[in-house]
C-alpha angles and dihedrals in degrees: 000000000000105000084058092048081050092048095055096041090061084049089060096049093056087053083056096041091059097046123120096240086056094051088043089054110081092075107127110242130168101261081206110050086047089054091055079057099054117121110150119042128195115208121198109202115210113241098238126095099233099055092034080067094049093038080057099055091039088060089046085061098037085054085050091049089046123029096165098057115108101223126202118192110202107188136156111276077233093075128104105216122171128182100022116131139167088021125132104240127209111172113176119196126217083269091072103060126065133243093287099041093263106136113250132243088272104050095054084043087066101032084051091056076075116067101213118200085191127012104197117197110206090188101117092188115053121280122184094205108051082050087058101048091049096055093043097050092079092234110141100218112057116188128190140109134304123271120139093239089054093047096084093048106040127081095206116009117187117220107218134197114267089239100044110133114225094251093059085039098060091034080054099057099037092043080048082055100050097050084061 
């Protein structure tokens, strides 16, 4: 059963891979001088509990760096959140991906009402969906951790240590954003 959802999911991936937008991207640009432009930022929070806590308090420190920027948090409903205020929401449900975890029409529908400068993925391990909704969100940067599925559809990716806990890896990549 999983070799079939990973099968599909490679097969999603090509689709991307032969868009329009992936074939666009390669264009060179200033990673500095687009992140002086960002206005609206797409979070994508992990699914486990651990990292969805330091993704919490990262996000405390990037809204402190950056008190003009407009940020959206998009999560499973599935997720348990607290302390979080002032934030857009967009919390999909499993009825909203599809078979092999890609967001539906009507998901990116929705994503796409917002226009994102920088969508940041806080998932250290590699999540399908959150890649898919990254890609998908129309941001041109695009920020997360390496992995080598991720390295064709992020813009900065940070490497981090293999026993690198989730809170000093948020604080990583938010502390790697600020110094842009």
């Amino acid at each position: 059963m999983k070799s079939l959802k990973r099968l599909l999911q490679q097969m999603q991936l090509l689709l991307f891979r032969s868009s329009k937008k992936y074939k666009n991207q390669n264009s060179p640009f200033n990673i500095c001088d687009k992140i002086q432009t960002v206005r609206n930022v797409l979070v994508c929070f992990p699914n486990d509990a651990a990292a969805q806590s330091a993704a919490v308090d990262a996000l405390g420190d990037l809204r402190r760096s950056f008190p003009k920027w407009q940020i959206s948090l998009i999560l499973s409903e599935r997720s348990t959140l607290t302390g979080l205020h002032n934030l857009m929401l967009l919390a999909y449900s499993e009825k909203q991906l599809t078979y092999y975890d890609s967001p539906k029409k009507s998901l990116v529908e929705n994503l796409r009402k917002s226009k994102f400068d920088l969508t940041i993925d806080f998932s250290s391990e590699y999540n399908f969906t959150n890649l898919a909704l990254a890609w998908k969100s129309g941001a041109d940067l695009r920020f997360g951790f390496y992995h080598p599925t991720r390295e064709d559809f992020y813009n900065f990716l940070l490497r981090q240590r293999a026993d690198a806990d989730p809170v000093h890896a948020c604080q990583s990549l938010v502390k790697t954003i600020r110094s842009l």
